[in-house]
N, C-alpha and C positions, 0 to 999 in steps of 0.2 A: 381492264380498262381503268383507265386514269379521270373519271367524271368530275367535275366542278360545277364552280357558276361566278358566272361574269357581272360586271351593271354596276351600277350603283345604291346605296342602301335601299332594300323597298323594290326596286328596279330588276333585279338579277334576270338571268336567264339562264338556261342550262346548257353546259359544253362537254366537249369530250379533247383530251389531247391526243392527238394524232402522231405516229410512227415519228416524227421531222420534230416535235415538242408545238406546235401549234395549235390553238385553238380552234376547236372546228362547230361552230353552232347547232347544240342539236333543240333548240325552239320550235322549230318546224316538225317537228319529230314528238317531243312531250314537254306539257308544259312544264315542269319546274322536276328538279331531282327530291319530290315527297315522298314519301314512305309508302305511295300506292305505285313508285315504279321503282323501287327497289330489290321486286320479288326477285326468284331465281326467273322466273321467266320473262318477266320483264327488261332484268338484265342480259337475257338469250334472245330478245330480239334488237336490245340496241347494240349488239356481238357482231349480229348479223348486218350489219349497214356497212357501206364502203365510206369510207370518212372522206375520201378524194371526192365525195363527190357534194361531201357537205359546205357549206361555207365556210371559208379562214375569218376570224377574226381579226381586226389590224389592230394595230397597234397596241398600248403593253393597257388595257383595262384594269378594273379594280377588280382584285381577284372574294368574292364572296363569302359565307360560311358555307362550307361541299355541301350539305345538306339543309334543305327546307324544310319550313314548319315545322321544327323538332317539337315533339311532345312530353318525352321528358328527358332533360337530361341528370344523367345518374353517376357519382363518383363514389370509387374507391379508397379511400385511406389506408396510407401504412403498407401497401404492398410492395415492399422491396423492404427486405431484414436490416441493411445497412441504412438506407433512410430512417427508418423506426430508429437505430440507434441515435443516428447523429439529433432524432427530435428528442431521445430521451423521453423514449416510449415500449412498451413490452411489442412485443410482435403479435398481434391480434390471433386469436383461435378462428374467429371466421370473421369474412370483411366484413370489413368498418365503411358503410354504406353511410351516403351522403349527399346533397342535392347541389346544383346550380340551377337560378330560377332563367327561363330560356331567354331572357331578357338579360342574360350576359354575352348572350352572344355577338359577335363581331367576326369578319374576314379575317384569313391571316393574316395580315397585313396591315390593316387598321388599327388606328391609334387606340393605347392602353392606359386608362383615367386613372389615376389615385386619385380615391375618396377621400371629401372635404374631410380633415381630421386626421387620415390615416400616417402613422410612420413606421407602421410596419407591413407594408406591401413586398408582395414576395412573388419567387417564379415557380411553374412546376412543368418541367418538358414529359406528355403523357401519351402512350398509345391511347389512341381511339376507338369504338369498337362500335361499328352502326348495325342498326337492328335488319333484317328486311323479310321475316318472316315471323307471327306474332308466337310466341313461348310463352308458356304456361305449365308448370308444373314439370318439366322436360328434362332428361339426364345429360352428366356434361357428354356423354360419348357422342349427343346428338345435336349439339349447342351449336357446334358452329354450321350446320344446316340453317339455322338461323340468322345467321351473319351476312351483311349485306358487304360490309366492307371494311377498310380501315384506316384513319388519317391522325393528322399529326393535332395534339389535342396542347395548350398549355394552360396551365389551371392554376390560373394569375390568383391569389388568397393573402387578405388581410389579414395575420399574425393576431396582433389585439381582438382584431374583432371576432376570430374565429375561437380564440383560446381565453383571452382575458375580461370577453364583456359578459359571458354564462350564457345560458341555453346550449343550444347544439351550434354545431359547427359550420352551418348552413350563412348564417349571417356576414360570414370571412370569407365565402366562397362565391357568391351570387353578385355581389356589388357589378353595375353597370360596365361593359366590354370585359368582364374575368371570363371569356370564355371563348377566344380565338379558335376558330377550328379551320382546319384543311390547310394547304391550300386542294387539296382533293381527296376524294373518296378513291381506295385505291381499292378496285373488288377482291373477293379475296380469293380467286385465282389465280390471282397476280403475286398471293404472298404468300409462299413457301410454307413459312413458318413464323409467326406470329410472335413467338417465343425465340427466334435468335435479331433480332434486328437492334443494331445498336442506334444510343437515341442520345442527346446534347443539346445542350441552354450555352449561351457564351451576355454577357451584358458589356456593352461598348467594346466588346473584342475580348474581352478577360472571357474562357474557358471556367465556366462551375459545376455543370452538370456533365456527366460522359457515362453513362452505364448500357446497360444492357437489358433487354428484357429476359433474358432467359434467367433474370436471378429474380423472377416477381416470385410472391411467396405466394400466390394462389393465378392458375393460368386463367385462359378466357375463358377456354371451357365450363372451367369450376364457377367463375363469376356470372357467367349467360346462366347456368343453369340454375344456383345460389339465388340472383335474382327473381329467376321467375317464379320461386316458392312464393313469394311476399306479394308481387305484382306482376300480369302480366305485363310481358315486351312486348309493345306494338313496332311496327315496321317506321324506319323515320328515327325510333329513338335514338340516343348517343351515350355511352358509357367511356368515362375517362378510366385505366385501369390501376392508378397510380405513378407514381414522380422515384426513379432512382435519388441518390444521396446526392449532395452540391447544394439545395435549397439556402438560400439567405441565411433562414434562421438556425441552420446546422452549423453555419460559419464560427469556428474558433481563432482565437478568445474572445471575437465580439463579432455578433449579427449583421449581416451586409442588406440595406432593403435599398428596394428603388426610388428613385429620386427623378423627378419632370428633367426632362432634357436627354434622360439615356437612352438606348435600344436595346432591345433583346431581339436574338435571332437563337433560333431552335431547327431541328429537323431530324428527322427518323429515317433510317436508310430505308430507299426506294417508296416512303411516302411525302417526302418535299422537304420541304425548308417554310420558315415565318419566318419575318419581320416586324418589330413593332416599336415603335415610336413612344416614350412614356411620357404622359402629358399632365398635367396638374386638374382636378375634374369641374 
């Protein structure tokens, strides 16, 4: 299933796309796509519903963040060995674990602030990896038992702020809408394999990112289960898994960052496409 949500900020509602690429309202059904209907079984009854006979939605809505209420969202650093080079970084022995605070969240599609001050805002086109079973202590051969699903994640990051003001890296990452997600929660029956899906950032049309996940230097597996030593996964959470190489700051002989006026468009085979609009904050 291809789950989202529709509405307007605050407003959402929960959808499902339908065989034809339509929105079919499932409101009437459960209230919002939260971490308490994302089990296996919850997903095995919304499997069960005839979508023809749910409501279409008209016309082209605002398409949402796929998941509500997130509780925490968790990122990766450094996981692709050619990114790490072009940052001009050793390649981590185990991930490099890192926060967005959930108040960066935003729809795919909605507009992307540069922070007052910032000139080094940057793109990151990332698998997403949503929780839907809580993990604790758990091996990776069981991890993705855990998994509720997977969408297209971009993990928009202040340069200065994240590397050149000190503390940790949280402060370049969290800033207001750096945290676009979906446009859907794609279950993960629907995705093969996790690890071949090829994934892409373009800004104003210029091509920068194109890699692959099958070169990430630690899988989901390893990451779902890596995690839940430190903390448990609740159901709802969202883990970015990291950014292949193209990133701004990789740019030779001189750093490319975004500027108010541009777009980025991103997307992950068979989990959608973004859009976003870059705005001055």
């Amino acid at each position: 299933m291809k789950l989202l949500r529709y509405g307007q900020p605050g407003q959402e509602k929960p959808g499902v796309l339908d065989e034809n690429g339509a929105i079919r309202d499932l409101s009437a059904t459960i209230g919002d796509l939260t971490g308490a209907n994302l089990s296996d079984e919850a997903l095995a009854r919304l499997r069960q519903l005839d979508l023809s006979t749910l409501p279409v939605v008209d016309g082209n809505p605002r398409i949402g963040p796929c998941v509500a209420a997130i509780g925490k969202f968790i990122c990766i650093g450094l996981n692709y060995a050619d990114h790490a080079a072009e940052s001009g970084m050793a390649v981590p022995a185990e991930p490099i674990v890192f926060n967005k605070w959930t108040s960066a969240v935003v729809g795919p599609n909605d507009d992307v602030k540069i922070p007052r001050g910032s000139g080094k805002t940057d793109w990151e086109v990332e698998l997403g990896v949503v929780i839907g079973k809580q993990a604790s202590y758990i091996e990776a051969a069981d991890a993705l038992d855990h998994v509720a699903g997977f969408c297209v994640i971009n993990d928009v990051s202040e340069r200065a702020y994240q590397l050149e003001r000190g503390g940790t890296w949280d402060k370049g990452k969290g800033c207001d809408t750096f945290g676009p997600i979906g446009p859907w929660l794609v279950t993960r029956d629907e995705v093969a394999d996790p690890h071949a899906l090829g994934l892409w950032l373009e800004v104003d049309g210029k091509r920068y990112q194109n890699g692959n996940t099958a070169t990430m230097i630690f899988r989901v597996p390893e990451i779902v289960a890596y995690l839940s030593r430190f903390m448990t996964l609740y159901p709802g959470d969202v883990i970015a898994t990291g950014t292949p190489p193209g990133v701004g700051m990789g740019i030779k002989p001189e750093a490319v960052f975004l500027r108010a006026g541009q777009t980025m468009r991103l997307g992950i085979d068979g989990l959608g496409e973004q859009t976003q609009r870059v705005i001055g904050a």
